[in-house]
C-alpha positions in Angstrom: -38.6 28.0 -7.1 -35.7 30.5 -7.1 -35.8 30.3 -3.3 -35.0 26.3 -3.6 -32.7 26.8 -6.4 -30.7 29.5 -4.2 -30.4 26.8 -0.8 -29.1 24.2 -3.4 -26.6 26.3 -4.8 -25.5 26.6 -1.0 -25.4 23.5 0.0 -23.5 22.4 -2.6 -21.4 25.3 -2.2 -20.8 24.3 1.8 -19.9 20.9 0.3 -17.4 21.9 -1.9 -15.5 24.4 0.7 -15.8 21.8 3.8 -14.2 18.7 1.1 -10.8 20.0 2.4 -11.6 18.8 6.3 -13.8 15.8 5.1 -13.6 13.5 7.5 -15.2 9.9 6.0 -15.5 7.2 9.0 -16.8 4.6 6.5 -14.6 3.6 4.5 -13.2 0.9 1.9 -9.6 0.4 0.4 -9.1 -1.7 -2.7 -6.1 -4.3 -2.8 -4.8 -5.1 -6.0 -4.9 -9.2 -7.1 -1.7 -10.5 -8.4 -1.4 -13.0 -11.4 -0.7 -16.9 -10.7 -0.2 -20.3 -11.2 -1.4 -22.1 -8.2 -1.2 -25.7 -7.3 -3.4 -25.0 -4.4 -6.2 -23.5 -6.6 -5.6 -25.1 -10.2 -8.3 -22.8 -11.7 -7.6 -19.7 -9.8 -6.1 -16.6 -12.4 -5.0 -14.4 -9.3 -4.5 -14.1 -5.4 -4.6 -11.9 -2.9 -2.5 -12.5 0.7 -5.0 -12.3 3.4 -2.4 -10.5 6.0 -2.6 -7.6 3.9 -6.4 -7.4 4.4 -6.1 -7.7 8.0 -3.6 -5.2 8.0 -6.5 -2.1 6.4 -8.7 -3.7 8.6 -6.9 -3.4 11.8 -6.8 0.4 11.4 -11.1 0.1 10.8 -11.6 0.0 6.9 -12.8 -2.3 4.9 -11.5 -4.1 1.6 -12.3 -4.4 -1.6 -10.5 -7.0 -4.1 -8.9 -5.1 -7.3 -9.0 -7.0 -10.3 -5.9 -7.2 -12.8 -6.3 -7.0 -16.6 -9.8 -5.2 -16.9 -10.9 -2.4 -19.0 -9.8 0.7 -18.1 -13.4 1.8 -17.0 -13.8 -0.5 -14.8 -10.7 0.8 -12.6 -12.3 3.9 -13.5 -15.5 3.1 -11.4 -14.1 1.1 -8.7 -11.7 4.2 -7.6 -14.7 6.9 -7.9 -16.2 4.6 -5.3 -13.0 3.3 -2.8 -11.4 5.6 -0.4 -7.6 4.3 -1.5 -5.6 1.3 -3.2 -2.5 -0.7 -1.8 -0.3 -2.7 -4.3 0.6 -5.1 -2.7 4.4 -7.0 -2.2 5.0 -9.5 -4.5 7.4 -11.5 -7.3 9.0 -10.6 -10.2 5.8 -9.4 -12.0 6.9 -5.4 -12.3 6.8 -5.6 -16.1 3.7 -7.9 -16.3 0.6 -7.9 -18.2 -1.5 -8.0 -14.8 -0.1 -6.7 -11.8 2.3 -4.4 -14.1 -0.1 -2.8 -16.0 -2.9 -2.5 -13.9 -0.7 -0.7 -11.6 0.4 2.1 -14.3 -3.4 2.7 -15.2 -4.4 3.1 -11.3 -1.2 5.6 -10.9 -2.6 7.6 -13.9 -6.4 7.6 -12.7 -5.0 8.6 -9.2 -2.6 11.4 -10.6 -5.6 13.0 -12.4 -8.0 12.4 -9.2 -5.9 14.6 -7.1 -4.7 17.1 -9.9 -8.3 17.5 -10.0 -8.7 18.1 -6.4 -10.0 14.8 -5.5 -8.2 13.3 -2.9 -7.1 9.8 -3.5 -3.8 7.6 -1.3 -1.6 5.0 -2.9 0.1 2.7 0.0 2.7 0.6 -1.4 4.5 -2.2 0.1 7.5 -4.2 -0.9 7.0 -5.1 -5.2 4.4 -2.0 -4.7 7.3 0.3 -3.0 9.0 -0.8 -6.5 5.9 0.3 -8.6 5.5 3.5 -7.4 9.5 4.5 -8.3 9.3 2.4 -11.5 6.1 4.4 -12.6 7.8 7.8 -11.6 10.8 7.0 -13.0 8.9 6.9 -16.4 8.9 3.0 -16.6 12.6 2.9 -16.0 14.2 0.6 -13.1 17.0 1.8 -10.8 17.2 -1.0 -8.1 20.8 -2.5 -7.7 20.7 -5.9 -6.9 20.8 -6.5 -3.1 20.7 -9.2 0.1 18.0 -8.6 1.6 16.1 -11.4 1.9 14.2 -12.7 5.1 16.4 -9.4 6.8 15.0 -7.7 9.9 16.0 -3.8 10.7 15.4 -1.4 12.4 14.3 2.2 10.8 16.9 4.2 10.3 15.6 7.7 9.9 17.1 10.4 7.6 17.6 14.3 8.5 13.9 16.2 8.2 12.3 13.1 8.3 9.7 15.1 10.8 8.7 17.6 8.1 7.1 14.6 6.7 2.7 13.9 6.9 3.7 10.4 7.8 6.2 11.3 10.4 5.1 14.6 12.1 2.9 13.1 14.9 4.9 10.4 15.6 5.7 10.0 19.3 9.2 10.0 20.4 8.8 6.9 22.3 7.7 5.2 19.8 10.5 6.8 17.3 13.4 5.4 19.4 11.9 1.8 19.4 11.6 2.2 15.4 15.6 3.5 15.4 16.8 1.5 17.7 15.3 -2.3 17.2 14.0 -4.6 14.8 10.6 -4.1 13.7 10.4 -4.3 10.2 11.1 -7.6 7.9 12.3 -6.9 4.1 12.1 -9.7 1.6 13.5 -8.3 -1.9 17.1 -8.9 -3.7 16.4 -5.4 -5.3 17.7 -2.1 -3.5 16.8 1.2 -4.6 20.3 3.3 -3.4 20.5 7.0 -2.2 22.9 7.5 -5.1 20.7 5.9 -7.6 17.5 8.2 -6.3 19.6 11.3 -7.1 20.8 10.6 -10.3 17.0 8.8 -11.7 15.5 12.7 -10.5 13.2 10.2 -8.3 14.4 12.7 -5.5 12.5 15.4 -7.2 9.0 13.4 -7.0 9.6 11.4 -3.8 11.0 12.8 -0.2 13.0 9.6 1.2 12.2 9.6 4.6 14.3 6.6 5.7 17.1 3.9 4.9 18.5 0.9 5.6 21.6 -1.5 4.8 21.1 -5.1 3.7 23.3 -8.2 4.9 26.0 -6.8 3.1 26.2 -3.3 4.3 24.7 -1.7 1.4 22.5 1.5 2.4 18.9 1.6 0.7 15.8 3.8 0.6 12.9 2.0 2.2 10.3 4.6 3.2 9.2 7.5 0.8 6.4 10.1 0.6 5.8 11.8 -2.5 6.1 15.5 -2.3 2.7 16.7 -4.3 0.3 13.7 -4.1 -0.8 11.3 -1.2 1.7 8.5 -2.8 3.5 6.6 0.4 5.6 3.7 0.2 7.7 0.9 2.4 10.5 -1.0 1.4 9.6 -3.6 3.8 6.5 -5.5 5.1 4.5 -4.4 7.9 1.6 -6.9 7.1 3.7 -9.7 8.0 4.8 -8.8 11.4 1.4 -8.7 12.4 -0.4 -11.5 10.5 2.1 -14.0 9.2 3.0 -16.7 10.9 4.9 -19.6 8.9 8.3 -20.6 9.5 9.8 -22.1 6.8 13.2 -22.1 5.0 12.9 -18.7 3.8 10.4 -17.0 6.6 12.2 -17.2 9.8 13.2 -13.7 11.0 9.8 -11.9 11.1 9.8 -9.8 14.2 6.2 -10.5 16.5 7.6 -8.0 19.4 5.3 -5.7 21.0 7.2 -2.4 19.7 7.1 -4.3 16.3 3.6 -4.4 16.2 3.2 -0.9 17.4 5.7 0.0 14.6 3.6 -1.8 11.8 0.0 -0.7 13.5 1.6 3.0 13.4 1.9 2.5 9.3 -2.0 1.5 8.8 -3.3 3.7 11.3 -1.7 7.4 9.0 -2.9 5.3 6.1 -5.8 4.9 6.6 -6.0 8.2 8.2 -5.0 9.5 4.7 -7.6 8.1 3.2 -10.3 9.1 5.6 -9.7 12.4 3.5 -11.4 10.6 0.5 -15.2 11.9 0.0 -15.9 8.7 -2.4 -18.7 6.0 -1.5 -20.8 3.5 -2.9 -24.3 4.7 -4.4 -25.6 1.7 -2.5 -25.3 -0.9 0.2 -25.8 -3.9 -2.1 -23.1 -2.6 -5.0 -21.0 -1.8 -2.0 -21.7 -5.4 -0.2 -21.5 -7.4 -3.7 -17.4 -6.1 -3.9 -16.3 -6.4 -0.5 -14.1 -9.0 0.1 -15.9 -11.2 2.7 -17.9 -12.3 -0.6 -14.6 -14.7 -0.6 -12.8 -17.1 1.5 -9.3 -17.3 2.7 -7.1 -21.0 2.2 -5.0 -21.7 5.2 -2.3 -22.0 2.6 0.0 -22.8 5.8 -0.8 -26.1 6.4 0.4 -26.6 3.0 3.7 -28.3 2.9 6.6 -25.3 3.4 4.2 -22.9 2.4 5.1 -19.4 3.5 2.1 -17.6 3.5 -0.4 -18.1 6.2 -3.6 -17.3 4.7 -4.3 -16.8 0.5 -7.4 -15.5 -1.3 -7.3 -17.0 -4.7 -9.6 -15.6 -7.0 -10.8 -17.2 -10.7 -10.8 -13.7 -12.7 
């Protein structure tokens, strides 16, 4: 009995000192929903744009749909189970009761995951670049208003950007295309300025790796790594160069290139990479296969008169 107590006490021991280098090749990221009202869907309470699925599961992992205005336990649950979360771009719902929210109580579950050692990413993208400052910024907003609407740039990358974890492997090559064409889209009329980083202390929390200037020649941050927790975020939308297609009024400048692909692939390959880091997993197949999101099915929302979105997950909770 003491011998078996003594090789449990090991292995757990091995467990604990080999978390560090865990490598998990299995893994599932949730998505936050967003709050609606859909003429599409009537009776749908939230959707989910189905580029930025295919954008986790172009980099192999798997997604699982976060619901907005639940108990706090169940967000609890869900992230001792995912490997990461992604909020997701979006309108003017910052301040909401849903997408709002929800966001503040994943940031502080998060936070106390990795203070406690357990490593857990936050991507964000667009409204969820906004997010992450907004909630560092102790619920305080900083953004200037800005034109950069349907805008294609290029990456213009800041001094020590390469003592970065999202930038240190990256291939010069590949670096050049970033700096030197347009392979990102931005869709937002709200700029967060150098100027405005340094005095909101957000510079403190958050290394900005990268800027840009909007139709009007006004620089902005638009990609950002925090310095003590796995917290990245973009400015722009790399799940639209690869997976939407519409052209409408106001989508007409999203760059398909080959080097913007690469550029957008580049950002959900190290994400994903981060979160292979995460030890969490589902206790079983069936609570893992009830969640995932192929339990739902995508609208081709872009056969629907000017709509800009080319596929949509609505959701009725």
């Amino acid at each position: 009995m003491l011998f078996r107590s003594f090789i449990f006490f090991v292995l757990c021991l091995c467990v604990k000192t080999q978390s560090p280098n865990w490598i998990n090749n299995r893994l599932t990221i949730g998505i936050m929903t967003e709050e609606l009202n859909s003429t599409v869907v009537p009776e749908a309470k939230s959707f989910m744009l189905a580029s930025y699925v295919k954008f986790i599961e172009a980099a192999g992992a798997r997604v699982v749909p976060i619901w907005i205005r639940q108990p706090v336990s169940y967000y609890e649950d869900i992230m001792s189970k995912i490997n990461g979360i992604l909020f997701p771009g979006g309108g003017d719902i910052l301040k909401s009761n849903g997408y709002g929210r929800t966001g503040q109580i994943i940031y502080d579950i998060a936070t106390r995951m990795n203070d406690n050692g357990d490593f857990f990413p936050i991507w964000g993208t667009c409204l969820g670049f906004e997010l992450l400052n907004y909630l560092a910024a102790n619920d305080t907003l900083w953004m200037k208003s800005c034109a950069a609407e349907d805008l294609p740039t290029n990456i213009e990358f800041v001094n020590g950007y390469k003592n970065s974890r999202m930038f240190q492997d990256l291939d010069m090559p590949l670096k050049n295309k970033m700096n030197s064409e347009n392979v990102t889209i931005h869709y937002h009329q709200w700029c967060l300025t150098p100027q405005n980083y340094s005095l909101s202390g957000l510079d403190k929390y958050f290394k900005v790796l990268a800027v840009n200037r909007d139709s009007r020649g006004m620089t902005f941050v638009s990609i950002i790594e925090a310095n003590k927790y796995p917290y990245y975020a973009v400015s722009f939308h790399p799940e639209k160069v690869m997976f939407e297609w519409s052209i409408t009024k106001t989508h007409q400048n999203i760059p398909h290139t080959a080097d913007a692909i690469r550029t957008s692939q580049y950002f959900a390959d190290f994400f994903i990479n981060q979160a292979r880091k995460s030890t969490h997993r589902f206790l079983s197949k069936k609570n893992e296969n009830d969640l995932l999101i192929y339990n739902y099915n995508p609208v081709f929302t872009a056969k629907i008169g000017s709509n800009p979105n080319f596929q949509t997950y609505y959701f009725m909770q």
